[in-house]
N, C-alpha and C positions, 0 to 999 in steps of 0.2 A: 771676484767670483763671477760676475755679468758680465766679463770680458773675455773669459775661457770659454762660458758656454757659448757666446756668441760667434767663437771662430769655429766652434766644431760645428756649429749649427749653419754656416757659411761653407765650413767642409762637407757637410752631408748631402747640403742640398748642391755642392757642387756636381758631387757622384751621381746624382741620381739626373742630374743635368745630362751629365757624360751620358748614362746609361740611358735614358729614353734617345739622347743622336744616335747613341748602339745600334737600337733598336728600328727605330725610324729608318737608317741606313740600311738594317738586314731585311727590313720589309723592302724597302724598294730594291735591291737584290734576288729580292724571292721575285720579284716580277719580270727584271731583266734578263735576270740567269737563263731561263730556258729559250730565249728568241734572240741570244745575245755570244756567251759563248758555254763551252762544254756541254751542248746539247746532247752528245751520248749518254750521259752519266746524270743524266736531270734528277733523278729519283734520289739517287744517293746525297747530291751536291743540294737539293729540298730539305731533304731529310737531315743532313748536318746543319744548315739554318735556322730550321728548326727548333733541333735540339738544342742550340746557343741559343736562339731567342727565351727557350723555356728555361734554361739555367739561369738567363739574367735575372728572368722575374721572378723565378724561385730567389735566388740569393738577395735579389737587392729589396724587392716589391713586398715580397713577404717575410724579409725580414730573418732569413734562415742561414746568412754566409754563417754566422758566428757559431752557429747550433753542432756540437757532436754526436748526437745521441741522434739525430733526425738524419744524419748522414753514414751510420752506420746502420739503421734500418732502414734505408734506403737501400746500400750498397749488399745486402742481406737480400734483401727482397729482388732486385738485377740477379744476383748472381742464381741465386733459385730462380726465378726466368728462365735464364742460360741453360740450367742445367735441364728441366723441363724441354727448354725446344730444341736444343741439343737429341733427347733421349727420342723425340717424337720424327727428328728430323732423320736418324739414324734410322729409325723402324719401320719408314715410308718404302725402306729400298728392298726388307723384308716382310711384305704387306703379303698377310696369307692367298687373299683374293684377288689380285692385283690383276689379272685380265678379266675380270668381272664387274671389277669398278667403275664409275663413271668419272672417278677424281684420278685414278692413274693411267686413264686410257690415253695411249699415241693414237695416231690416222690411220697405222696400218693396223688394230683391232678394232676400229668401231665398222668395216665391213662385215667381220666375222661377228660383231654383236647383233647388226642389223642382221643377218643372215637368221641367226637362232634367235631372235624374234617373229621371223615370218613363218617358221615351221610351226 
């Protein structure tokens, strides 16, 4: 019996060996990456670092790979996200006041804002 728990105990702490070099790795990544290469796409190529680095610690750190009730309110709560900025993203492009706004204004209306302000 003190022999089985002993290897899985040797297997766990292997994993979480693995998983902090993961980690370590993707941090120094996040730093290389933008002065290094795919400097166009910095935001995106951060932003998926990221979210791997946040998955590891979720699954391994806190202990949640195994959980299915924790990962279907998870995938609940994304996908309503979605659908929310989806609906908001869509309604930007039919924005009643859109040449009155300060948030959908181009260069070529804030002349005419500045104008009917001095009157």
């Amino acid at each position: 019996m003190g022999t089985n728990y002993d290897e899985k105990y040797y297997e766990d702490r292997a994993k979480y060996y693995k998983v902090i070099v993961g980690l370590l790795l993707l941090t120094t990544l996040t730093f290389i990456q933008p002065h290094m290469f795919l400097t166009n796409v910095t935001f995106g190529v951060q932003m998926t670092i990221g979210l791997t680095k946040a998955i590891l610690i979720v699954l391994y750190y806190m202990h949640l790979k195994g959980e299915t009730l924790i990962g279907w309110t998870v995938m609940f709560a994304l996908s309503l996200v979605t659908v929310f900025f989806i609906t908001i993203m869509t309604d930007v492009h039919h924005f009643q006041f859109k040449d009155m706004s300060y948030i959908t204004e181009h260069g070529a209306d804030t002349n005419m804002h500045h104008a009917t302000e001095k009157e």
